[in-house]
Each structure stands twice: as C-alpha cells, then as structure tokens.
N, C-alpha and C positions, 0 to 999 in steps of 0.2 A: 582713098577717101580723105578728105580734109576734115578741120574741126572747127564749129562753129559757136564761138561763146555769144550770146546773147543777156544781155543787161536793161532789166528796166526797174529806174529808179526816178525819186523825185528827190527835192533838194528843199532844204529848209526856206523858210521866207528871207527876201533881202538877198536871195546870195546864187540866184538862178544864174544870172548874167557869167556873174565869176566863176562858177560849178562848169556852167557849158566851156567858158576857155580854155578852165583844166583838163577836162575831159580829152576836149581837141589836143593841148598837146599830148595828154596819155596815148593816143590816138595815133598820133604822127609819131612817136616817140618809138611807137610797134612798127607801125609800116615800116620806118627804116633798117627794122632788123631779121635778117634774114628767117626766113622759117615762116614771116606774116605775110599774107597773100595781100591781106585788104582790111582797114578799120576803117569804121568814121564813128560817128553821135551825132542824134539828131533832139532837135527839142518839141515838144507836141504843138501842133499846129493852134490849138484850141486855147493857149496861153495861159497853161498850164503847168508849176515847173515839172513837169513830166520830160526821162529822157531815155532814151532811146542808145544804145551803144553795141555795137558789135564789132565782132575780132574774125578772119578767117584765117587760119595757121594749116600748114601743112600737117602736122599732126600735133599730137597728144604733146609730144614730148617738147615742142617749138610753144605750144599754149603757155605749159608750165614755164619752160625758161625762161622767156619774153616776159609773162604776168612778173613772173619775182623781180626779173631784171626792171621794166616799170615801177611797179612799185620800191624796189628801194632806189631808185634814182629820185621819182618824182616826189614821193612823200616826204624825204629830206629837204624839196624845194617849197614845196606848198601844205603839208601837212595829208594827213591821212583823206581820199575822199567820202568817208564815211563822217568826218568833221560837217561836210557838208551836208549832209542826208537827211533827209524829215523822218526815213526811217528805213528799216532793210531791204534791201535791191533784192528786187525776184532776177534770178542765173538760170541760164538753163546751156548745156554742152550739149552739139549736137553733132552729128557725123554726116556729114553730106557728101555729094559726088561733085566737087569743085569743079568741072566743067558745064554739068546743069547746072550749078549755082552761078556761077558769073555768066551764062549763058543769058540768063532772064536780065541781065541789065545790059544787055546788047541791042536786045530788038528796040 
C-alpha cells in the first residue's frame, strides 16, 4: 500500500502566482527522489487562490524523509510556505493501493 498526502490550502492575496511556482518546485523537488511515486499542485479552476497538492510515496517512511528533506532544502531558498498562506492548510494521509490509484489516470 502506498501513502497519499493530500493538501488543500489557499494563499494570501498578491502572492497566488508565486505560492503556485513554489509549490511546483516542492513538487518536482519529491518526484526526484526516490520513494515518490508521483506529485503535482493544482490551482482551483474557479480563480480562486485555492490549491490543490498531493504526494504519493511508497510508504510512511519515504513521506516522512522526502517532507523533511523538502522542506529544509526549499525553505532556506524561498522561506517557509506557510509565509504564504491566508491560513492553515486542511492534511489529510491516506493509504491507498497504488496500482488502483495510478490505474484511474490511465483510462
């Protein structure tokens, strides 16, 4: 079973555009490292700074070491992204069966 972090947050006024770039490389920054299946972030269609971000890790323990390893890379570059936040991101971890999950973006 793999592990699914899901993040929805929105972003202060003025600073959606820059919030979403950082996001992306937090994003890319996972992918590259072994244990991440798949990230992206998306922004709400309805233009909104509503955003969207998920992680899928092989497990628990690839979550944790990627999340810290992000974070103290990126945050030394850009600052924390709670700087950016109009206020606290709803988390949620979840455990999925990673081949139903990437299944559904096949067909």
């Amino acid at each position: 079973m793999a592990w699914l972090e899901t993040v929805v947050c929105s972003s202060r006024k003025k600073v959606d555009a820059r919030f979403l770039r950082i996001l992306n490389s937090h994003q890319e920054l996972k992918r590259r490292q072994d244990g991440c299946i798949a990230a992206w972030a998306a922004r709400s269609v309805d233009g909104q700074p509503l955003f969207l971000v998920q992680s899928l890790y092989v497990s628990r323990k690839n979550l944790q070491e990627i999340t810290k390893l992000v974070s103290e890379k990126m945050d030394s570059e850009y600052g924390s992204l709670e700087s950016f936040m109009a206020g606290p991101p709803l988390v949620g971890i979840f455990e999925v069966d990673e081949k139903e999950f990437l299944k559904q973006f096949q067909k």
